[in-house]
PANU-130479 format. One record per atom (N, C-alpha, C, O, CB): atom name; residue number from 0; y negated, x negated, z; residue in one letter. Coordinates in nm, 2 decimals, decimal comma. Atoms other than C-alpha are relative to their C-alpha. Glycine has a CB too. Example, Ala and Ser with C-alpha at 12.3 -4.5 7.8 and 13.67 -1.06 7.14 Angstrom:
! PANU-130479
> N:0:0,12:-0,09:0,00:A .
> CA:0:0,45:-1,23:0,78:A .
> C:0:-0,12:-0,09:0,00:A .
> O:0:-0,12:-0,19:0,07:A .
> CB:0:0,00:0,10:0,12:A .
> N:1:0,11:0,09:0,00:S .
> CA:1:0,11:-1,37:0,71:S .
> C:1:-0,11:0,08:0,08:S .
> O:1:-0,22:0,03:0,09:S .
> CB:1:-0,05:-0,04:-0,14:S .
! end
This chain:
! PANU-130479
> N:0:-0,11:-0,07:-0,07:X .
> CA:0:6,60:0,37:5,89:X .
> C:0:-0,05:0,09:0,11:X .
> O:0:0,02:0,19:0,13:X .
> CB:0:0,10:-0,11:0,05:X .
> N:1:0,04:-0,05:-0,11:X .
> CA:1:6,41:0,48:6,19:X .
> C:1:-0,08:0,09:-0,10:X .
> O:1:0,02:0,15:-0,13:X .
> CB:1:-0,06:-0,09:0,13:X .
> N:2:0,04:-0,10:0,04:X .
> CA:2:6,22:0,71:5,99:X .
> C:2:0,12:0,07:-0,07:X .
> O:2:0,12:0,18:-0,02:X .
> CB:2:-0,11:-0,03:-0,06:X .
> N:3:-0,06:-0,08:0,02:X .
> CA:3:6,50:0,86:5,82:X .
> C:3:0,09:0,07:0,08:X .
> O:3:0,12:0,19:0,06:X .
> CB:3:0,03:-0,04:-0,07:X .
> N:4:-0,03:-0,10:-0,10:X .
> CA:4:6,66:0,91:6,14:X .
> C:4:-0,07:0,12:0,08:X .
> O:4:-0,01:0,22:0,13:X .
> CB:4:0,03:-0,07:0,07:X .
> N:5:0,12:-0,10:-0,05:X .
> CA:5:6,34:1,09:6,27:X .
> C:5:0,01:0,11:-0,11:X .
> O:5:-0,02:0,22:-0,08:X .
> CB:5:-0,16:-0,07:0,01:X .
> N:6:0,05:-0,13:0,08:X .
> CA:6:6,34:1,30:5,95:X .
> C:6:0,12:0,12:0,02:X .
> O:6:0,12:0,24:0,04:X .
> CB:6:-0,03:-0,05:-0,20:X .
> N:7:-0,16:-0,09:-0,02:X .
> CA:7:6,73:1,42:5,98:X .
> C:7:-0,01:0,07:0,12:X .
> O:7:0,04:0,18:0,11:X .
> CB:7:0,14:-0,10:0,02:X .
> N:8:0,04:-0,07:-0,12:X .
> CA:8:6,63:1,54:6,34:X .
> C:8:-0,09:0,12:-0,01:X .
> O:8:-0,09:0,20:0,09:X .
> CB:8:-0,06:-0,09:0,08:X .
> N:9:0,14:-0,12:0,00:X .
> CA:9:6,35:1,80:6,26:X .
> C:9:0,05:0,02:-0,12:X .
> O:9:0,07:-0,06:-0,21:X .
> CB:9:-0,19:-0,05:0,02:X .
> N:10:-0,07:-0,04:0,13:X .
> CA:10:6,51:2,05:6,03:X .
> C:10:-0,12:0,11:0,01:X .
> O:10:-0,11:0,16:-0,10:X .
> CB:10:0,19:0,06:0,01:X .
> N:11:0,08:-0,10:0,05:X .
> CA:11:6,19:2,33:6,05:X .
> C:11:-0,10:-0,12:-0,04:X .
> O:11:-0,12:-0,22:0,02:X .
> CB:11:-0,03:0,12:0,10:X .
> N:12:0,03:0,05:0,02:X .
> CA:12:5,99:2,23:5,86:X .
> C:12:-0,17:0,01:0,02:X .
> O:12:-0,24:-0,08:-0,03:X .
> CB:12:0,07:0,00:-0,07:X .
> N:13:0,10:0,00:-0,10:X .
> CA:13:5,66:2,32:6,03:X .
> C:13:-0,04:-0,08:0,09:X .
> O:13:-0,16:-0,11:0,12:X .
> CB:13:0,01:0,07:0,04:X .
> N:14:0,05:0,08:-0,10:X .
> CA:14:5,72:2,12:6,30:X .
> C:14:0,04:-0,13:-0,07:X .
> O:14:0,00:-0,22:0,00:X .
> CB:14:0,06:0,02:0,16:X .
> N:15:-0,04:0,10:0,02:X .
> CA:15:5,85:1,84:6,12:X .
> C:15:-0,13:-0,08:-0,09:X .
> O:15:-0,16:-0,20:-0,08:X .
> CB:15:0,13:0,03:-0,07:X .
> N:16:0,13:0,02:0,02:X .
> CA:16:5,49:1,86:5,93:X .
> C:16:-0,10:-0,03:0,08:X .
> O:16:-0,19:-0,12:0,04:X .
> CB:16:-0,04:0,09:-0,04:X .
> N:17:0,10:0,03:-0,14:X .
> CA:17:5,29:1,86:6,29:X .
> C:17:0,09:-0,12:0,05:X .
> O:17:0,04:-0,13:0,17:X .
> CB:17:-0,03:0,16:0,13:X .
> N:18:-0,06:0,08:-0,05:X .
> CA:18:5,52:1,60:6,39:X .
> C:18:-0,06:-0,16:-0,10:X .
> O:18:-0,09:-0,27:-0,04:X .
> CB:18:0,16:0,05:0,01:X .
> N:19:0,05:0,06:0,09:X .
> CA:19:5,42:1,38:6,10:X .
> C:19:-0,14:-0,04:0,02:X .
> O:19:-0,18:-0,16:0,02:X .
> CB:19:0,02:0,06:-0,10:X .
> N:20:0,14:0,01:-0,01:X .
> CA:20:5,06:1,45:6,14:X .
> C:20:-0,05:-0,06:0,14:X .
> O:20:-0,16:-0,10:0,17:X .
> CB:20:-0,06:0,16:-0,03:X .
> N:21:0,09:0,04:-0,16:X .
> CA:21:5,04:1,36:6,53:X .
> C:21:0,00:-0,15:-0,05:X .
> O:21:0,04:-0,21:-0,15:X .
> CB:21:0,10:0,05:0,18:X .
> N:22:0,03:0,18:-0,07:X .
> CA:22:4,96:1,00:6,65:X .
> C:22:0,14:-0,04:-0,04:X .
> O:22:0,17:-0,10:-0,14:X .
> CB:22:-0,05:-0,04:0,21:X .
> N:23:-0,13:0,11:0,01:X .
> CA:23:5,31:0,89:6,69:X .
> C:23:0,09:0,01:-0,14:X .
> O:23:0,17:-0,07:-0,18:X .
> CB:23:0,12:0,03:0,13:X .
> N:24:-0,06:0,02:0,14:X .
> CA:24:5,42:1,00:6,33:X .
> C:24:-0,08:-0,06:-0,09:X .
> O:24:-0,03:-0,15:-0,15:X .
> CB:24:0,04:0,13:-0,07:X .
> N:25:0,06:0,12:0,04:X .
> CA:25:5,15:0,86:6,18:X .
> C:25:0,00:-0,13:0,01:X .
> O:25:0,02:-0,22:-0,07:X .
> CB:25:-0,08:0,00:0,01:X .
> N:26:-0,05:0,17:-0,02:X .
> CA:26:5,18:0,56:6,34:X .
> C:26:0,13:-0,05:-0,06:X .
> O:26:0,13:-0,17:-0,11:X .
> CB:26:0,03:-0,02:0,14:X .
> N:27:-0,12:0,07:0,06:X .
> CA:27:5,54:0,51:6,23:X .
> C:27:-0,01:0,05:-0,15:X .
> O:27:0,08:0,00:-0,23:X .
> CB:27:0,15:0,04:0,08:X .
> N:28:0,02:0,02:0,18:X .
> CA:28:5,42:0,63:5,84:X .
> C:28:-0,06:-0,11:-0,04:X .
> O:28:-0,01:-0,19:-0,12:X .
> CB:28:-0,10:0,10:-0,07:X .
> N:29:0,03:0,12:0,00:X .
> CA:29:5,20:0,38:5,88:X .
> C:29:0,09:-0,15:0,01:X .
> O:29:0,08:-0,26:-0,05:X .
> CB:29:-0,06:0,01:0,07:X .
> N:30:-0,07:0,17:-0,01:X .
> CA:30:5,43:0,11:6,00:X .
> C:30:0,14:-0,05:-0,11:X .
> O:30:0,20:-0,16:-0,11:X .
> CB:30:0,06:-0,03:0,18:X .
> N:31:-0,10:-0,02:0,15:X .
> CA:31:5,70:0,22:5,67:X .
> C:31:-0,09:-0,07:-0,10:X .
> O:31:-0,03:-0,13:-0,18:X .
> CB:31:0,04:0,20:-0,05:X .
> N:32:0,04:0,04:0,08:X .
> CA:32:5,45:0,11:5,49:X .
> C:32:-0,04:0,14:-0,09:X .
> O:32:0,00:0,25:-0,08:X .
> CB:32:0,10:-0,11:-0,04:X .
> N:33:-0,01:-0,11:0,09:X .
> CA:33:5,27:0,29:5,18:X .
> C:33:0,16:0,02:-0,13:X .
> O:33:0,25:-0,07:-0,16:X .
> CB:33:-0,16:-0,02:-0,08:X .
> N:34:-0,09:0,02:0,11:X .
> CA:34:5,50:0,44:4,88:X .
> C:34:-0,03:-0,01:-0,12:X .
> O:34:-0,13:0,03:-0,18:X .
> CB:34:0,08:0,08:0,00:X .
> N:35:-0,03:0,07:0,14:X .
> CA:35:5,57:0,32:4,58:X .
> C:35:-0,06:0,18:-0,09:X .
> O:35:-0,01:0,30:-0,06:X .
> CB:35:0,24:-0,08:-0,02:X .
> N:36:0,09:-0,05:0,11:X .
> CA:36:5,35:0,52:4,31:X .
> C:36:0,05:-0,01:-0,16:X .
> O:36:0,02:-0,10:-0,24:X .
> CB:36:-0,13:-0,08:0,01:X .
> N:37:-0,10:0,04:0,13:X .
> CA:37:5,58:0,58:4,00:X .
> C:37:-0,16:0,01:-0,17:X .
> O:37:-0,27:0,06:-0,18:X .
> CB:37:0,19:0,21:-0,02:X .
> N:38:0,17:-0,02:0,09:X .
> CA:38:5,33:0,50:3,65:X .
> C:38:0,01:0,09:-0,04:X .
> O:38:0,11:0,16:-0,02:X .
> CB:38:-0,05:-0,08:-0,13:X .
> N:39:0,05:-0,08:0,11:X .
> CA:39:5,17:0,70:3,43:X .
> C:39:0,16:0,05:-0,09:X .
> O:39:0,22:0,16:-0,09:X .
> CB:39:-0,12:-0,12:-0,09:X .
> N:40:-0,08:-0,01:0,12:X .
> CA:40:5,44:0,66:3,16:X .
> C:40:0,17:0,13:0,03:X .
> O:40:0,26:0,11:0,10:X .
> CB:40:0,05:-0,20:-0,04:X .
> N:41:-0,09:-0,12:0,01:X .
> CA:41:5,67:0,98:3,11:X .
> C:41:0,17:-0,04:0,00:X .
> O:41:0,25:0,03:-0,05:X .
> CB:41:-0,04:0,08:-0,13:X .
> N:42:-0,08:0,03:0,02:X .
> CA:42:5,97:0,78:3,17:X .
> C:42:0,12:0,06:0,15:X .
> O:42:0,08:0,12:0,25:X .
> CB:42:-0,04:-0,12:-0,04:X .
> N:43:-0,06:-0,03:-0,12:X .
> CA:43:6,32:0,84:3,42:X .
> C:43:-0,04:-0,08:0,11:X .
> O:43:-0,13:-0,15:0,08:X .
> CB:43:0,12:-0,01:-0,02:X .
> N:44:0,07:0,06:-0,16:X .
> CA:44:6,23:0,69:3,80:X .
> C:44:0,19:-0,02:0,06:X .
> O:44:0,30:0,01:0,01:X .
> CB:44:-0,14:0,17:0,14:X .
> N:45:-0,11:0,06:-0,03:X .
> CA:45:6,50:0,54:4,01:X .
> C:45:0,14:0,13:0,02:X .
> O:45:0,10:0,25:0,04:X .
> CB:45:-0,03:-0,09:0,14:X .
> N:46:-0,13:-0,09:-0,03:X .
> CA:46:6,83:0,75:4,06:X .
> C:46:-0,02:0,11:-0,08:X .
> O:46:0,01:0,22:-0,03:X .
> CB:46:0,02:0,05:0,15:X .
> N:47:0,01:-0,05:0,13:X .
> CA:47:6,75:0,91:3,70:X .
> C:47:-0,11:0,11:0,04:X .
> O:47:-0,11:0,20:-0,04:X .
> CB:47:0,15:0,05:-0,06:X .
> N:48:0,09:-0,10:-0,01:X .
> CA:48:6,46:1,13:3,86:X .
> C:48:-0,09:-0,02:-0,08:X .
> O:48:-0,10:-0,13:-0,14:X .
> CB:48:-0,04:0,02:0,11:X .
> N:49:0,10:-0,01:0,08:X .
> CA:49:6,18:1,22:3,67:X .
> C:49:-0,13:-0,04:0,09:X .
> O:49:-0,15:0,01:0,20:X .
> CB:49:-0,01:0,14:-0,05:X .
> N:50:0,19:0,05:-0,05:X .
> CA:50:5,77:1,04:3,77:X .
> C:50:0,01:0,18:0,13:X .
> O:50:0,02:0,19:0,25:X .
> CB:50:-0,20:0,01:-0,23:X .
> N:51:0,08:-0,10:-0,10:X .
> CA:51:5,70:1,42:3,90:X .
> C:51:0,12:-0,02:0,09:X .
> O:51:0,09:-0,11:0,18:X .
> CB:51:-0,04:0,19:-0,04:X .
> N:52:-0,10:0,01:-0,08:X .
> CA:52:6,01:1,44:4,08:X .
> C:52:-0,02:-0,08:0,13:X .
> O:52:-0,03:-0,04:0,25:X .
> CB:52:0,11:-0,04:-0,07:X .
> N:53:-0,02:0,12:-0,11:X .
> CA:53:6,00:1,07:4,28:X .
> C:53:-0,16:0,04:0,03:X .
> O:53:-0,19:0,02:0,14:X .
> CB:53:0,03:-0,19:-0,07:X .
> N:54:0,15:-0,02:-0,13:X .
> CA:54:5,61:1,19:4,36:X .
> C:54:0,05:0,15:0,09:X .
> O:54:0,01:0,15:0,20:X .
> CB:54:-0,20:0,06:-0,12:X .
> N:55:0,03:-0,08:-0,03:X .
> CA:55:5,71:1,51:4,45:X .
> C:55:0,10:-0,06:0,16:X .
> O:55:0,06:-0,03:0,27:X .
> CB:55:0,01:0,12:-0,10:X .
> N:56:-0,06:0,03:-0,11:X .
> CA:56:5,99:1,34:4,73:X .
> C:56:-0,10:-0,07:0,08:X .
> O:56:-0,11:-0,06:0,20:X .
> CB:56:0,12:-0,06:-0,01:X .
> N:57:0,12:0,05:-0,09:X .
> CA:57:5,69:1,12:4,81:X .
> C:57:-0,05:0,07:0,09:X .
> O:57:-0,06:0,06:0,21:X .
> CB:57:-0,11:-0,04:-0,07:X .
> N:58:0,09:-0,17:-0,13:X .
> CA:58:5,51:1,45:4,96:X .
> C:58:0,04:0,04:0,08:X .
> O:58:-0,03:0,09:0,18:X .
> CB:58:0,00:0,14:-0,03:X .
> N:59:-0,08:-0,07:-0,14:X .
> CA:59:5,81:1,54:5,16:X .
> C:59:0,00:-0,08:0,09:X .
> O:59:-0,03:-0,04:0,20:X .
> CB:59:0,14:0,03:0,01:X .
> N:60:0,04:0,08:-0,09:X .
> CA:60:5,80:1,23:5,30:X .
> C:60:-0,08:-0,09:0,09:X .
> O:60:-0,06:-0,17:0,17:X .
> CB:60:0,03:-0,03:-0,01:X .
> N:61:0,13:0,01:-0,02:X .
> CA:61:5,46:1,20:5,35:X .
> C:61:0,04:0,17:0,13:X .
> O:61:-0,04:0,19:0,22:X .
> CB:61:-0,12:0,00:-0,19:X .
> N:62:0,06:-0,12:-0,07:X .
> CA:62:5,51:1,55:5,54:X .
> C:62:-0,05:0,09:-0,05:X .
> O:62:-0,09:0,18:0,03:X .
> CB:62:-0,08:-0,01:0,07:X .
> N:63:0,10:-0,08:0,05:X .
> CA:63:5,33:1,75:5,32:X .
> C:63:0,10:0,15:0,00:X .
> O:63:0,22:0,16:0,00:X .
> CB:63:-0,05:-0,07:-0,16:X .
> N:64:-0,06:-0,16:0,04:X .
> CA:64:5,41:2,17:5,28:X .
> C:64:0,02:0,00:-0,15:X .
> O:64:-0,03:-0,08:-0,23:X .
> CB:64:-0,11:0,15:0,05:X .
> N:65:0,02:-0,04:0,12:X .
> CA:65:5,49:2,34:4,99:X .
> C:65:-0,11:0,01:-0,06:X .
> O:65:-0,12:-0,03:-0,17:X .
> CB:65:0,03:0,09:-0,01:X .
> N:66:0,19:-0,02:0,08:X .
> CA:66:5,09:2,44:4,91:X .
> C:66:-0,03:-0,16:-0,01:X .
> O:66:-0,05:-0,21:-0,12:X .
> CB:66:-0,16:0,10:0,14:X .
> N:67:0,07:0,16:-0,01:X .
> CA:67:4,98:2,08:4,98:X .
> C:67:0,05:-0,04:-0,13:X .
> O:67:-0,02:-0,05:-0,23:X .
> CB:67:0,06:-0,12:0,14:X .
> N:68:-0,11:0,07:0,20:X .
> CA:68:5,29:1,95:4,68:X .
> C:68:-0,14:0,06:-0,08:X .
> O:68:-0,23:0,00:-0,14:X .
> CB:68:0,25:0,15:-0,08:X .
> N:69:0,03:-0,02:0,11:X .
> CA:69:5,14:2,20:4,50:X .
> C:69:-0,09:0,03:-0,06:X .
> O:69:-0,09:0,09:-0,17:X .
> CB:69:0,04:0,04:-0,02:X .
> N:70:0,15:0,07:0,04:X .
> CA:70:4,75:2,12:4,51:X .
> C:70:-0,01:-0,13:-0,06:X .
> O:70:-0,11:-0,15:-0,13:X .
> CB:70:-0,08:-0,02:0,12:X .
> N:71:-0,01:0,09:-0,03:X .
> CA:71:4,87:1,78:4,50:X .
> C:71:0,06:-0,01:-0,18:X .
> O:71:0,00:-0,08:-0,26:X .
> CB:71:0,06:-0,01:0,14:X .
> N:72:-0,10:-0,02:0,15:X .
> CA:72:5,11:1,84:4,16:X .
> C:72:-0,11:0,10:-0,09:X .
> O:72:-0,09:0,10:-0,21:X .
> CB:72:0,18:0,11:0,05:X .
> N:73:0,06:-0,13:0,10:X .
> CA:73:4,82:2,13:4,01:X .
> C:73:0,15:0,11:-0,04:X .
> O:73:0,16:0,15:-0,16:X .
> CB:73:-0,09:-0,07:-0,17:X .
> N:74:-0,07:-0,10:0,03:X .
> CA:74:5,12:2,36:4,04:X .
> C:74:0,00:0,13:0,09:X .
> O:74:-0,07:0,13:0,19:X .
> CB:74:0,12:-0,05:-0,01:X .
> N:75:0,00:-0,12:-0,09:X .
> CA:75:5,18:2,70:4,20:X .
> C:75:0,11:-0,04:0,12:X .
> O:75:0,17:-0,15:0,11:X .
> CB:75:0,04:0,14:-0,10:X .
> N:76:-0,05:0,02:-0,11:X .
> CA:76:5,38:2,74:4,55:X .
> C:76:0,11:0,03:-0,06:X .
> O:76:0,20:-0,05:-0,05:X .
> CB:76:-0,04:0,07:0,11:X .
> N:77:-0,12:0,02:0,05:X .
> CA:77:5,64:2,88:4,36:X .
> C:77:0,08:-0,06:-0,09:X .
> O:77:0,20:-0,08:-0,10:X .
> CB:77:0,02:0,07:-0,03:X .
> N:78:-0,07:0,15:0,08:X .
> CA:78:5,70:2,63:4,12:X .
> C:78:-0,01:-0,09:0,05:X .
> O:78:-0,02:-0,18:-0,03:X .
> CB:78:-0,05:-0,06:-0,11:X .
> N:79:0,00:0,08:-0,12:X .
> CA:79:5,69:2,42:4,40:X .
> C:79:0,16:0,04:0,04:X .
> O:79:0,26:-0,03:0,03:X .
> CB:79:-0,14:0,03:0,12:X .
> N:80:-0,12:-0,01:-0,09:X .
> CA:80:5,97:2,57:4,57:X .
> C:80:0,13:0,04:-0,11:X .
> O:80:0,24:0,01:-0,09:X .
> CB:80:-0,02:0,12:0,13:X .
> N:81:-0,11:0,05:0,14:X .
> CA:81:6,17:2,61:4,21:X .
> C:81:0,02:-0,13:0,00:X .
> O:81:0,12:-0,17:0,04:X .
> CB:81:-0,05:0,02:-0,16:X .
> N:82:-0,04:0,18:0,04:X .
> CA:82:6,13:2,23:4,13:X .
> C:82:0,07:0,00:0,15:X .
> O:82:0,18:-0,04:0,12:X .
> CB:82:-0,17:-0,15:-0,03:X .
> N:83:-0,07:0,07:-0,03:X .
> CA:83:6,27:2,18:4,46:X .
> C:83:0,15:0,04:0,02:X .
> O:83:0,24:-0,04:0,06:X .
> CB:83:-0,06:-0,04:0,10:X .
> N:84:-0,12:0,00:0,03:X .
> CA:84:6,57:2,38:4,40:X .
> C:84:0,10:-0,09:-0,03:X .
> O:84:0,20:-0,15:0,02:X .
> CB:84:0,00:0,04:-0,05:X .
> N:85:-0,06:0,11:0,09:X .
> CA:85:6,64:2,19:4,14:X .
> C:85:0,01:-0,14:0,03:X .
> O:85:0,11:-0,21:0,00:X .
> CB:85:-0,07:0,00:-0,12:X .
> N:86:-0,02:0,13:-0,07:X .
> CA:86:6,58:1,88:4,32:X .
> C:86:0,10:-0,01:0,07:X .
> O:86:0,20:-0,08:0,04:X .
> CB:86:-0,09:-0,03:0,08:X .
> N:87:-0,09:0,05:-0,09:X .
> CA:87:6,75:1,89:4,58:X .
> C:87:0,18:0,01:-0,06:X .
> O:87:0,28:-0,05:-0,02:X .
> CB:87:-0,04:0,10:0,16:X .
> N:88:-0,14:-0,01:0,05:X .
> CA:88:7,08:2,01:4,36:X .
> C:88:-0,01:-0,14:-0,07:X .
> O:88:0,10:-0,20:-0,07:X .
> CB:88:0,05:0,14:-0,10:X .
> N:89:-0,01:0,14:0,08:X .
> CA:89:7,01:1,67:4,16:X .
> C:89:0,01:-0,13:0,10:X .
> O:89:0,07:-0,23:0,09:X .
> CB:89:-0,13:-0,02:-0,10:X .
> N:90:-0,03:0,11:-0,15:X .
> CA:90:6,98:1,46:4,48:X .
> C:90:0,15:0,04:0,06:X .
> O:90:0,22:-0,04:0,13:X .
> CB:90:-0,13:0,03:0,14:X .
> N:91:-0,13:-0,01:-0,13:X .
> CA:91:7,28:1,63:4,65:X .
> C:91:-0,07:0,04:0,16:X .
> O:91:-0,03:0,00:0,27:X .
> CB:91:0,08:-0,19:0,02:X .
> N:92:0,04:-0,06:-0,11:X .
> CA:92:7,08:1,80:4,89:X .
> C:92:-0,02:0,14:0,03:X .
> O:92:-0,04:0,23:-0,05:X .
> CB:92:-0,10:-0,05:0,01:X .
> N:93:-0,02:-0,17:-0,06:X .
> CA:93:7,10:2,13:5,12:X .
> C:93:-0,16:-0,01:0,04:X .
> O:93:-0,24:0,07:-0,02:X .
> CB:93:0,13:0,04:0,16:X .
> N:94:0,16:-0,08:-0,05:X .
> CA:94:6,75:2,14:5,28:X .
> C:94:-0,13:-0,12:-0,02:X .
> O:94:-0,08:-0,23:-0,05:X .
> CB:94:0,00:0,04:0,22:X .
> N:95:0,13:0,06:-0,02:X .
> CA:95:6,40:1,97:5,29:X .
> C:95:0,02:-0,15:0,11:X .
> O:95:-0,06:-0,24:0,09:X .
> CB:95:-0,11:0,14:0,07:X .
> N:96:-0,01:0,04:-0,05:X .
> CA:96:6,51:1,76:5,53:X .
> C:96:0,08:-0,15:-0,04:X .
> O:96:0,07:-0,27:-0,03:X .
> CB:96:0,01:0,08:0,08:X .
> N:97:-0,15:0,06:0,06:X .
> CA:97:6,86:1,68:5,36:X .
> C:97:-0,11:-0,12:-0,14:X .
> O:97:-0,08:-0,24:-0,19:X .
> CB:97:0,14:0,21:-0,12:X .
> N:98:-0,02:0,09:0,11:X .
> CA:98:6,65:1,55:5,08:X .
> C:98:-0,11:-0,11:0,03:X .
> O:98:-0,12:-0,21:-0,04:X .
> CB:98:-0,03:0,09:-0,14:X .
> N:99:0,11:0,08:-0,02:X .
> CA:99:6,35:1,37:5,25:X .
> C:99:0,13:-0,15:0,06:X .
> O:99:0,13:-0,26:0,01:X .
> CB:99:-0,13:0,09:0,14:X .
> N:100:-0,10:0,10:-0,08:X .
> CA:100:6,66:1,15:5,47:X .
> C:100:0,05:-0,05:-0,17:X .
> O:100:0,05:-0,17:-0,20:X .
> CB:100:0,14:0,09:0,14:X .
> N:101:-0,10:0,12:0,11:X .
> CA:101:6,85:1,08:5,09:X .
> C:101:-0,13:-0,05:-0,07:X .
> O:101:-0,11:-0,14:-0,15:X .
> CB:101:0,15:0,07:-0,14:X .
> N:102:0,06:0,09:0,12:X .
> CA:102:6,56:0,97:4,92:X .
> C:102:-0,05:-0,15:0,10:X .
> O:102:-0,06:-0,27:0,10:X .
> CB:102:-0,15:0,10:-0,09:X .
> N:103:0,03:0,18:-0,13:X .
> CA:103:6,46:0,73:5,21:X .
> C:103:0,11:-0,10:-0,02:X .
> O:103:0,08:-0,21:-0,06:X .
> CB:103:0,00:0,03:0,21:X .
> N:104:-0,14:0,08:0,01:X .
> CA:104:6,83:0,59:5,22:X .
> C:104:0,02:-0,04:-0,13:X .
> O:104:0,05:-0,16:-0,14:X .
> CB:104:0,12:0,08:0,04:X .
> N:105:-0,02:0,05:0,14:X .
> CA:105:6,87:0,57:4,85:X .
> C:105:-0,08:-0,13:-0,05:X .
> O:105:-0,05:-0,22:-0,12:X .
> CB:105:-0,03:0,09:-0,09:X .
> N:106:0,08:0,06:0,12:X .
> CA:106:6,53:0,44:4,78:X .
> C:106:-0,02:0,07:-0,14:X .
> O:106:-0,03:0,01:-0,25:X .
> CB:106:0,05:-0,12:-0,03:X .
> N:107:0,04:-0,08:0,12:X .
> CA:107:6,47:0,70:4,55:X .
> C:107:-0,14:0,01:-0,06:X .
> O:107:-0,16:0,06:-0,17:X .
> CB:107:0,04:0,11:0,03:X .
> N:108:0,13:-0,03:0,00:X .
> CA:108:6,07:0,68:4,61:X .
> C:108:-0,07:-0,14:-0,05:X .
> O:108:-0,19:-0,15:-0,06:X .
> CB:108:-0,04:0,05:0,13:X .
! end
């Protein structure tokens, strides 16, 4: 909860990346614990998302940018920022922020 309240607070997403990366956001990634690692197997993930999908909210909530996702995924920046279109309209989300806070609350990751 305390991290999803921290994530809903920091809507650029620049600083919300350097905020992540300092001491005190690490520390509290750290103390969330790691996340849940959807398998191998090409199946749906919780709240009917798709494996890439529940990794790719992992990333946001990890902090990661668009390029990072999409070293991270072997995809381009702009198919990065397509999939998260489409994400975030399947979550019910307006911004990066909107969707890092519902997947935390859901448990979508």
């Amino acid at each position: 909860m305390l991290l999803t309240s921290f994530t809903q607070r920091i809507e650029d997403e620049d600083i919300r990346v350097r905020w992540f990366r300092s001491p005190d956001g690490a520390m509290l990634a750290r103390l969330v614990g790691p996340l849940a690692v959807p398998s191998a197997a090409p199946r749906e993930g919780a709240g009917g998302l798709a494996p890439t999908e529940v990794r790719t909210l992992q990333l946001l909530i990890e902090g990661r940018d668009n390029r990072e996702v999409a070293t991270e995924l072997g995809l381009t920046e702009s198919e990065v920022a397509a999939s998260l279109v489409a994400l975030y309209a399947k979550i019910g989300a307006a911004s990066r922020v909107d969707a890092t806070a519902i997947a935390l609350g859901k448990g979508l990751t």
